[in-house]
C-alpha positions as CSV (number, residue, x, y, z in Angstrom):
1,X,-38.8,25.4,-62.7
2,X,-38.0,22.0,-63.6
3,X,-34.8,20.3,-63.5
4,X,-32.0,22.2,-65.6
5,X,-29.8,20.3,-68.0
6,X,-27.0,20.6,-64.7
7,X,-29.2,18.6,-62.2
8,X,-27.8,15.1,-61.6
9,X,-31.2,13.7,-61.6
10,X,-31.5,14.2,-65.1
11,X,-32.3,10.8,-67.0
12,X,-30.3,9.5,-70.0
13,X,-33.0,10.1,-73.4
14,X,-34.3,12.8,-71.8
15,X,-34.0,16.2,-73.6
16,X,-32.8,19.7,-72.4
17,X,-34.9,23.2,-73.3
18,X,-33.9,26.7,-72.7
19,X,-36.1,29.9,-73.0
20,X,-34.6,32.6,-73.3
21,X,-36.2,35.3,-71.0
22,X,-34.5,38.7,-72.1
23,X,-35.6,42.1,-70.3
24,X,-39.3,42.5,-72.1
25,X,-40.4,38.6,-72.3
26,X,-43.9,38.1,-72.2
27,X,-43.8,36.2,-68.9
28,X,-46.8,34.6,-69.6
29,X,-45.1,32.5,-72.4
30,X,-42.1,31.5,-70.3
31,X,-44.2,30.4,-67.1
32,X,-46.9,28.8,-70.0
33,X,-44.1,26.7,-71.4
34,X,-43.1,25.6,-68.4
35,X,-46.5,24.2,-67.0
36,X,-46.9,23.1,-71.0
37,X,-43.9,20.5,-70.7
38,X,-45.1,19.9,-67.0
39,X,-47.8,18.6,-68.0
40,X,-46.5,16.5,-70.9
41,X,-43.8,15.4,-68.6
42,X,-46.4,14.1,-66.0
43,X,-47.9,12.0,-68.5
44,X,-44.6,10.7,-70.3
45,X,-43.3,9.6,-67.1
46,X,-46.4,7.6,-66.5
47,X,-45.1,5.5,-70.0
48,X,-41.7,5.6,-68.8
49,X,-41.3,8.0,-71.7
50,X,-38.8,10.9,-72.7
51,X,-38.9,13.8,-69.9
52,X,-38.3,17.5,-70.9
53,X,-35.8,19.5,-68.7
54,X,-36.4,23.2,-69.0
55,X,-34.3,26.6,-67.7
56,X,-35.4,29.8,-68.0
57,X,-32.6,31.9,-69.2
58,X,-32.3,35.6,-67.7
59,X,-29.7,38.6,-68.7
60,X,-27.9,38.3,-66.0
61,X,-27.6,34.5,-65.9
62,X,-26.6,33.1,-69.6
63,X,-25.0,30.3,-69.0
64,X,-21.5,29.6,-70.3
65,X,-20.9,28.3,-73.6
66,X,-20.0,24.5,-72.9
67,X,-23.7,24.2,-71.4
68,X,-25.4,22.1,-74.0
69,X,-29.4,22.0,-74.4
70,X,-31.0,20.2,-77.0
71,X,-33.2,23.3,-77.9
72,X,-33.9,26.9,-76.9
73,X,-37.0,29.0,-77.7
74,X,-36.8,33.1,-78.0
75,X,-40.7,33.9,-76.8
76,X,-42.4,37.1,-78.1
77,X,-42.9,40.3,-75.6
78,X,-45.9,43.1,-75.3
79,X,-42.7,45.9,-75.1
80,X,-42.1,46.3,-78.4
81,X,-38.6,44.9,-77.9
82,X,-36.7,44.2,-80.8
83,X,-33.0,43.2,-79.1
84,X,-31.0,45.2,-80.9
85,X,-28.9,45.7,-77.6
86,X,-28.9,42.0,-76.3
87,X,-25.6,41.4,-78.1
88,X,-24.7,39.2,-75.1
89,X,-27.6,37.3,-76.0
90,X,-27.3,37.3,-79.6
91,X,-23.5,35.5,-79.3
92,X,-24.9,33.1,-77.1
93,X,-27.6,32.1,-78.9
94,X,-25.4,31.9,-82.6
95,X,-23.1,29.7,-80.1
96,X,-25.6,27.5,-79.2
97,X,-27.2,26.8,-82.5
98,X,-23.4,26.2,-84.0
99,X,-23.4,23.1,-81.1
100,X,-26.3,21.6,-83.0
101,X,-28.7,23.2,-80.5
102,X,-32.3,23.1,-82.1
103,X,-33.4,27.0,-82.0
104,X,-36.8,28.4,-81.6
105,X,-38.5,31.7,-81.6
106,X,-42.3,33.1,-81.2
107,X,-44.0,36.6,-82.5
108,X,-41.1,39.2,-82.0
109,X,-38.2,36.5,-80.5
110,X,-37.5,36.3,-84.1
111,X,-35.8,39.4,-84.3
112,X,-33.4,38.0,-81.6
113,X,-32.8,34.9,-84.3
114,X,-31.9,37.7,-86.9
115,X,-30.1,39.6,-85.1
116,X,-28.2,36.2,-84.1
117,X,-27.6,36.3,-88.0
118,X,-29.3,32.6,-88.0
119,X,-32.6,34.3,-91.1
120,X,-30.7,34.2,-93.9
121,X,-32.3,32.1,-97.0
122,X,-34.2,30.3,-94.1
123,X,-38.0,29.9,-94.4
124,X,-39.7,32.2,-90.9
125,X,-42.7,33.1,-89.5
126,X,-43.4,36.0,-87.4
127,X,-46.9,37.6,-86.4
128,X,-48.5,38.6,-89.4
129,X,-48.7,42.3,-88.3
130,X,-44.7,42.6,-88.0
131,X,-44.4,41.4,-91.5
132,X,-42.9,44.9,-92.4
133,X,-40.8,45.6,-90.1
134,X,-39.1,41.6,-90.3
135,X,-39.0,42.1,-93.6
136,X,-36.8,45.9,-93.5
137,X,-34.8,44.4,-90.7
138,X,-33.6,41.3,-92.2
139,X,-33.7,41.2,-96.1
140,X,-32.4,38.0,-96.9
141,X,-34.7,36.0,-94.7
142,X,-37.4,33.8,-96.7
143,X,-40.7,35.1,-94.3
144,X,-43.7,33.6,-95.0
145,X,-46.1,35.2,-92.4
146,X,-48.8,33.1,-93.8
147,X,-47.9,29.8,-91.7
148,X,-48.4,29.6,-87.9
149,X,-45.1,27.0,-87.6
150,X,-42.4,26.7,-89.7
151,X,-40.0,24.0,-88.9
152,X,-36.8,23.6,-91.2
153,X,-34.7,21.5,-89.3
154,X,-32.4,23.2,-87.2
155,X,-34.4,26.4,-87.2
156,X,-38.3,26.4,-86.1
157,X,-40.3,29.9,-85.5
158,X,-44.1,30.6,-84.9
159,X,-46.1,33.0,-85.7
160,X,-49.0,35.0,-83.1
161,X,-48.1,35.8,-79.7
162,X,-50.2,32.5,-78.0
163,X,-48.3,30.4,-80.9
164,X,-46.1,29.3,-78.0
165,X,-49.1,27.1,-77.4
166,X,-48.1,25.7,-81.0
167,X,-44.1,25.8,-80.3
168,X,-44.6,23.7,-77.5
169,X,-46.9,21.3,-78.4
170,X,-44.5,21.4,-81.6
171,X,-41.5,19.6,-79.2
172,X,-44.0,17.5,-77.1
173,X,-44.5,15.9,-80.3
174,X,-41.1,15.7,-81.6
175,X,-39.5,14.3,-78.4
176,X,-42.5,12.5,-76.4
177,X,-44.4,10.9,-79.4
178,X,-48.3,11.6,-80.3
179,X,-49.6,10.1,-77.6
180,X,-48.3,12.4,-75.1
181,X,-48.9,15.0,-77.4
182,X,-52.7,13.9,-77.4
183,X,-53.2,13.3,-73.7
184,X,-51.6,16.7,-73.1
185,X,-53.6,18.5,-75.3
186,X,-57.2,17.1,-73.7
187,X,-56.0,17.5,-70.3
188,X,-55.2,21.2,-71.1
189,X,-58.0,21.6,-73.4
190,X,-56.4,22.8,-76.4
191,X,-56.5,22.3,-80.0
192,X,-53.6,19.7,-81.1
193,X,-54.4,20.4,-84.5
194,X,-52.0,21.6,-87.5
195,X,-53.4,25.6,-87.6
196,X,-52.4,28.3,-90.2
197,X,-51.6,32.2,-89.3
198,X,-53.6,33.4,-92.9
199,X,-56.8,31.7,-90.5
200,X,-56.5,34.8,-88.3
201,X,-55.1,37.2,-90.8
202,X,-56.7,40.9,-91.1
203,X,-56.4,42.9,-94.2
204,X,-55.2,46.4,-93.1
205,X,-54.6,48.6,-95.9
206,X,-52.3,51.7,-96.1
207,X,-53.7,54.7,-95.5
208,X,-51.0,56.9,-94.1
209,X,-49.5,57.6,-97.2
210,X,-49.8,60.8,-98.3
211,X,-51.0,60.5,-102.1
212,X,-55.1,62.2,-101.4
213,X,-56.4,60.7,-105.1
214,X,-55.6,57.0,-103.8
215,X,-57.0,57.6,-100.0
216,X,-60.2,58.6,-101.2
217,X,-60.4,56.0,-104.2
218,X,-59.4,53.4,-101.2
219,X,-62.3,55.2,-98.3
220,X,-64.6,54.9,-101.7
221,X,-63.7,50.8,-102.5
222,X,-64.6,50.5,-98.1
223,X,-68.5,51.0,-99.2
224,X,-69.0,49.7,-102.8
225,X,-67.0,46.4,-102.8
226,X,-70.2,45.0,-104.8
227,X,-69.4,47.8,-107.8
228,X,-67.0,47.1,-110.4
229,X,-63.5,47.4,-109.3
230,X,-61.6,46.5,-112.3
231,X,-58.3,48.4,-112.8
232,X,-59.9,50.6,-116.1
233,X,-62.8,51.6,-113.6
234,X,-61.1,52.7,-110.8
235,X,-58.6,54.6,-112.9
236,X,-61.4,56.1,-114.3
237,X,-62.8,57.2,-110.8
238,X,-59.2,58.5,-109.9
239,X,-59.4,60.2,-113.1
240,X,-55.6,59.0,-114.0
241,X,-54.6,57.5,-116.9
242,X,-54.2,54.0,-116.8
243,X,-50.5,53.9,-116.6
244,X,-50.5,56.4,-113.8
245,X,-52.9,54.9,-112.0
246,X,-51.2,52.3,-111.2
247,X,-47.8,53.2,-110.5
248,X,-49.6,55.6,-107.7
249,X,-51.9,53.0,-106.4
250,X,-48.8,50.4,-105.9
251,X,-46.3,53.2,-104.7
252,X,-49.0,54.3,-102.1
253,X,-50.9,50.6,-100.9
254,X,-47.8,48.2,-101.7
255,X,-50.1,46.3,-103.9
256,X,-51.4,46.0,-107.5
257,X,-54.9,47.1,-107.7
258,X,-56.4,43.4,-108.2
259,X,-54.5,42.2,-105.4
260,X,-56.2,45.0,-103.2
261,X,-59.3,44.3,-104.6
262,X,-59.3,40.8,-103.4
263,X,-57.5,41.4,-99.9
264,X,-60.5,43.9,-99.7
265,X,-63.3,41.6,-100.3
266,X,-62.5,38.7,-98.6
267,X,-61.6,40.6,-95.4
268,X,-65.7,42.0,-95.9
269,X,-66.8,38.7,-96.2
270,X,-64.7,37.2,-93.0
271,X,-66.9,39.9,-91.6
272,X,-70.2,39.0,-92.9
273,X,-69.7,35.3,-91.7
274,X,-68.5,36.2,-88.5
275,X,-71.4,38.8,-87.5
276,X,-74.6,37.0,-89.8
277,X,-75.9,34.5,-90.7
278,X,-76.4,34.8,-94.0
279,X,-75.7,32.0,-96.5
280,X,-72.0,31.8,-98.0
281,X,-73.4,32.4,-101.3
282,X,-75.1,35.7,-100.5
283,X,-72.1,36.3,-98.7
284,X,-69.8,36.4,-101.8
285,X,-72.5,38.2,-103.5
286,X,-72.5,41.0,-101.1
287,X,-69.0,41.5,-101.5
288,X,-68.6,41.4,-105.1
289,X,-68.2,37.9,-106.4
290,X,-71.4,36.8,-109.0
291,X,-69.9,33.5,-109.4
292,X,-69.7,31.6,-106.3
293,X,-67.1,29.0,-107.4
294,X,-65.2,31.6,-107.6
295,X,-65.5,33.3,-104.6
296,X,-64.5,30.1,-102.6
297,X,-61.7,29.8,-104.4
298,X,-60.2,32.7,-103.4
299,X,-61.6,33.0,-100.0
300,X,-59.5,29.7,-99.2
301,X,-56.2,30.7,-101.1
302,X,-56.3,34.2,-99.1
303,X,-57.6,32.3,-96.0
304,X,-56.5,28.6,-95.9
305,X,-60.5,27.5,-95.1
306,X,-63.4,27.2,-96.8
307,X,-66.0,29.7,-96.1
308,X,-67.7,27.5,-94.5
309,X,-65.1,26.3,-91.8
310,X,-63.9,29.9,-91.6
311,X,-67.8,30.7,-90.4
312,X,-68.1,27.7,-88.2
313,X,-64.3,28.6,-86.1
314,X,-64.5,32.4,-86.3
315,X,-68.8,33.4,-85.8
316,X,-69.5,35.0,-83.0
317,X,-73.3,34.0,-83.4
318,X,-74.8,29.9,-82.4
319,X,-74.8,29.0,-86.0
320,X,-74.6,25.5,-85.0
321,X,-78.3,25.6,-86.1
């Protein structure tokens, strides 16, 4: 580890980082981060520039309250952890962040934040598949499991479980300036870029809830997303009346038909560019959409790219071509 916010060789200007490894961290983040902000600090000190300190911070060593760092990070964990029982943690953590302590979380370390009771009316991110169960757990928090980084001052959380790539390129940035951030980023060889979690985004519909009419109208829209699949028709199919159609459908998926409708086709067509190499038009053809204007429209509102970028990041074909 690198020199902790206690070492007397830590510089004036230079800033102090906690992660918080509870029972359950993905270690991987925690030893990541640390050669991240290495790394960065190897090339700040060659400018003379800011240096990160980082600690790693384990259950049986939480530091008393009067220790000040400039920022902690939660990481996420493979274990299904949630922290419900880290109340040691959770007090610290709420102590911290009332000392002006900049706090951080990544994938499921933002249940340690909620639990902290720091979510309320704050903007969050989270992995897009926890969305449910963030959203049951804490209520009043504003999730928006579309964006890979939010950062609202005091409070900054990331999305997927490698978004602690993100996090941390997120503080080289705001402490070490764009250059380091830069440098860093080619010597490591990642992507410095702004990214979005709706890039990576599946659509996984609900099919575990127990209404039979709506499973097999959903297993039927899975092979004809090119047929009509306006509300009247697929009530018609269910053979429902309108009204009841869809109350079921939104009691049983979570969404209003033409919302499911277009989650379903553009999660076909991230398939069909991915795996072919047919052109985007035919693409949105094959999946339902006779105008194409339209279709990239709403493949970039659902996706944040155009189908085009989407196909050139996410093939798994040479379509350099």
């Amino acid at each position: 580890m690198q020199n902790t916010p206690n070492t007397p060789n830590a510089r004036k200007g230079d800033r102090s980082l906690a992660i918080v490894a509870y029972q359950g961290v993905q270690e991987a983040a925690v030893l990541g981060l640390t050669d991240l902000f290495d790394t960065a600090n190897t090339l700040s000190r060659e400018q003379g520039g800011i240096v990160i300190n980082v600690e790693a911070i384990r259950p049986d060593r939480i530091p008393a309250v009067s220790v000040h760092y400039d920022a902690l990070i939660v990481p996420p964990n493979r274990s299904n952890a949630r922290g419900e029982a880290d109340s040691e943690f959770h007090a610290w953590i709420k102590a911290r962040h009332r000392a002006g302590t900049l706090t951080a979380s990544v994938c499921a370390g933002v249940f340690w934040l909620g639990h902290a009771g720091l979510l309320a009316r704050r903007p969050v991110t989270t992995h897009w598949a926890l969305e449910d169960e963030v959203r049951a757990a804490f209520p009043d928090a504003d999730l928006q499991p579309e964006h890979l980084l939010i950062d609202d001052s005091d409070i900054i959380t990331a999305g997927g479980m490698m978004a602690w790539l993100d996090l941390g390129m997120f503080f080289v940035e705001r402490w070490q300036g764009v250059e380091v951030l830069s440098n860093t980023a080619r010597y490591l060889l990642i992507d410095p870029g702004k990214r979005e979690q709706r890039n990576y985004r599946s659509f996984r519909p609900n099919l575990n809830h127990g209404d039979e009419t709506v499973l097999a109208l959903q297993l039927w829209m899975e092979g004809h997303v090119q047929d009509d699949l306006g509300v009247e028709a697929l009530a018609e199919r269910s053979k429902l009346s309108g009204r009841t159609f869809l109350r079921r459908f939104k009691a049983a998926t979570g969404l209003n038909p033409n919302a499911y409708v277009q989650a379903l086709r553009v999660e076909k067509a991230r398939g069909l560019l991915e795996r072919t190499r047919e052109p985007v038009g035919a693409v949105g053809w094959a999946v339902g959409y006779q105008d194409f204007s339209a279709f990239g429209r709403v493949f970039r509102s659902v996706t944040g790219l155009t189908a085009a970028e989407y196909r050139r990041r996410f093939s798994v074909l040479d379509v350099r071509a």
